[in-house]
N, C-alpha and C positions, 0 to 999 in steps of 0.2 A: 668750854664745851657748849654745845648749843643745847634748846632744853629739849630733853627726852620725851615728852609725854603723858610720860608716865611719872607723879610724883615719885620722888627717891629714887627710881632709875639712872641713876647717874653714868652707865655705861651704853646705854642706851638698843640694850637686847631684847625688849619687852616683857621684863619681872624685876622684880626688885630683890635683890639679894646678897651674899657676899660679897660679892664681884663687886656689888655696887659701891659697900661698907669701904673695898679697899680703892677704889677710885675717890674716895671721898678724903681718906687718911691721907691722899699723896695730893689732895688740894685741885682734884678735877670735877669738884662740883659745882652748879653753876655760882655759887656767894665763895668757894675756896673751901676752905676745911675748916666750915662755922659751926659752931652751936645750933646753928638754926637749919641746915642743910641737914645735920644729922638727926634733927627732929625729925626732920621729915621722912630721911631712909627710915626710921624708926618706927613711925607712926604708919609705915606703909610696909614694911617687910612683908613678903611671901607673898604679896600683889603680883598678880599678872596682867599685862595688856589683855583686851577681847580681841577676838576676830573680827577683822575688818569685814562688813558687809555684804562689801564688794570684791571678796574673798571668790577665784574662781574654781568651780566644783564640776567634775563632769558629771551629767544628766544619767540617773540610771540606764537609761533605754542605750547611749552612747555602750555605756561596760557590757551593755548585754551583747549590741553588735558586734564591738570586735571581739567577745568571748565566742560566738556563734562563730565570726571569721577562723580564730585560733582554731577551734576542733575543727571548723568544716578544710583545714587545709593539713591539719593533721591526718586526719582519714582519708583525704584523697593520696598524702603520701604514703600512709602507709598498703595502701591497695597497688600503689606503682610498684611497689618493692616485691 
């Protein structure tokens, strides 16, 4: 398995937890199912990856236009009807 990132994440979902314990027991971590591998899940449990930076967000002003879009095409159909 290639490394995760994230110390202990041995399944590589961005947290370290269970899931990782049990990818560790069937020997898919990166040293196999060591002593030293499960130090590590250990010493890291309940860790989560951060957000990446470069994580992309829409700009308030964007939500506000198409929310102004959404009603203003709603009231013009409700006026057709």
């Amino acid at each position: 398995m290639t490394d995760p990132g994230l110390a202990g994440d041995f399944d590589g979902d961005g947290d370290v937890d269970g899931n990782d314990f049990l990818v560790w027991q069937t020997g898919g971590s990166p040293n196999g199912a060591t002593a030293g591998d499960l130090g590590v899940w250990q010493d890291n449990f309940g860790a989560v990856a951060s957000v990446s930076a470069t994580a992309t967000v829409p700009e308030p002003s964007t939500l506000f236009l198409l929310s102004c879009g959404a009603i203003g095409m709603a009231v013009m159909r409700r006026r057709s009807h």
